[in-house]
C-alpha positions in Angstrom: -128.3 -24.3 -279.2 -127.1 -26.4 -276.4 -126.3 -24.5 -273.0 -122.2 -24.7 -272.4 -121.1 -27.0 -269.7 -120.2 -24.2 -266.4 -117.8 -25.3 -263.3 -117.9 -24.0 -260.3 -115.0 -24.3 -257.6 -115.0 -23.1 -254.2 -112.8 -23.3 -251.4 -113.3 -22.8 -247.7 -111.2 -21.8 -245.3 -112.5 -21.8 -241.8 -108.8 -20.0 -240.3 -109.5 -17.2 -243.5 -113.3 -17.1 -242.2 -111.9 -16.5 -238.7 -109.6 -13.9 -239.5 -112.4 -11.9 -241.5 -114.2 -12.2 -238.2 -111.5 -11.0 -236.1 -111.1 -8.0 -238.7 -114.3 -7.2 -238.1 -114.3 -7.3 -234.2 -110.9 -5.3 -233.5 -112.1 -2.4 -236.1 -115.9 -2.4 -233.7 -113.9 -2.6 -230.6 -111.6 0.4 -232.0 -114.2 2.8 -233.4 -116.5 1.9 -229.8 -113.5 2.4 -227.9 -111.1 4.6 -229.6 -107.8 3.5 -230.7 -104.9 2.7 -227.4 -108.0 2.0 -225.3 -107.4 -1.7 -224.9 -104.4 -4.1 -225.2 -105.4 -5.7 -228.3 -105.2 -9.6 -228.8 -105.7 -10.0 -232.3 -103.1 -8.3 -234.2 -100.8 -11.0 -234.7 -104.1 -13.5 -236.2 -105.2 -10.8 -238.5 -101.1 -10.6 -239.7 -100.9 -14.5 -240.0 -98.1 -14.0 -237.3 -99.5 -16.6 -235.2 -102.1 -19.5 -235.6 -103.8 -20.2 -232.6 -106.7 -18.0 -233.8 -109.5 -20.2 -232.1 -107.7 -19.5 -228.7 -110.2 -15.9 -229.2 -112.6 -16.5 -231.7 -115.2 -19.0 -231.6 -118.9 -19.7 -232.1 -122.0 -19.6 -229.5 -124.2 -22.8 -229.3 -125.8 -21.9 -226.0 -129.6 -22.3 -225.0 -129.8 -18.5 -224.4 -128.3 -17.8 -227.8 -131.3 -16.2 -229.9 -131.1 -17.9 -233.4 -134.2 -16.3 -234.3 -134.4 -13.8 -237.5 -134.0 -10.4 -237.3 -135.8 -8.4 -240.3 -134.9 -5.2 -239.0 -130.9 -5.8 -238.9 -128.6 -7.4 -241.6 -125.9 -8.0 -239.6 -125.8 -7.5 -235.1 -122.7 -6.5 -233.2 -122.3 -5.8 -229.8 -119.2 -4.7 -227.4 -119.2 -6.8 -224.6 -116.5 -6.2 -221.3 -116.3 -9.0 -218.9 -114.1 -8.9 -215.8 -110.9 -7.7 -218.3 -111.8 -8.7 -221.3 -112.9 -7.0 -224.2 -115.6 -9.4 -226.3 -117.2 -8.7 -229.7 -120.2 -10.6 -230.2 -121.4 -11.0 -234.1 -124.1 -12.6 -236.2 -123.5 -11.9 -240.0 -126.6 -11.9 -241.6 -128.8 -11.4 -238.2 -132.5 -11.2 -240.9 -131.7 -14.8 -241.7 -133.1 -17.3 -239.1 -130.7 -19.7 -237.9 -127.4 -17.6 -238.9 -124.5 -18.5 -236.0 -123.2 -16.2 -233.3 -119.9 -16.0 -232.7 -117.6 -14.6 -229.9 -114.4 -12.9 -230.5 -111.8 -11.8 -227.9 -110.9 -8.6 -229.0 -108.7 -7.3 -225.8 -107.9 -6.9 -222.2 -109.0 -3.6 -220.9 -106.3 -1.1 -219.4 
């Protein structure tokens, strides 16, 4: 019996990908913080109300940026505030060496 012929199709989309990440930072930033602590920035990219979602989210390729796997973590978050700015930093899949880091402008502090 012959195997039957399977197709695969995938699409990616980096401003979907984005968003996800964004999701993922406001609702850290939100349960760290509590909700009304900050003046939120991502609202309207999360909502599709407004495309210039790379103005907050974007990736690390820094020197100081530790690539390296993590076996004890699958995925690494942390809350960052600099000057007035509230900044998730995120590396899905954190076990995996060479997984990227990415920064996400969550907020300005009140």
């Amino acid at each position: 019996m012959q195997a039957p012929n399977i197709a695969v199709e995938y699409h990616f989309s980096s401003d979907t990908y984005a968003r996800m990440l964004a999701k993922i930072a406001h609702s850290f930033a939100i349960a760290e913080l509590g909700f009304g602590s900050f003046e939120p920035l991502l609202t309207d990219f999360i909502l599709k109300e407004n495309d210039a979602i790379y103005d907050c989210v974007g990736g690390i390729e820094r020197e100081d940026d530790d690539r390296s796997e993590r076996p004890d973590v699958l995925h690494s978050i942390e809350l960052l505030k600099e000057d007035d700015w509230v900044i998730v930093r995120l590396r899905l899949f954190a076990f995996l060496k060479g997984t990227p880091s990415y920064v996400i402008v969550v907020g300005r502090t009140l």
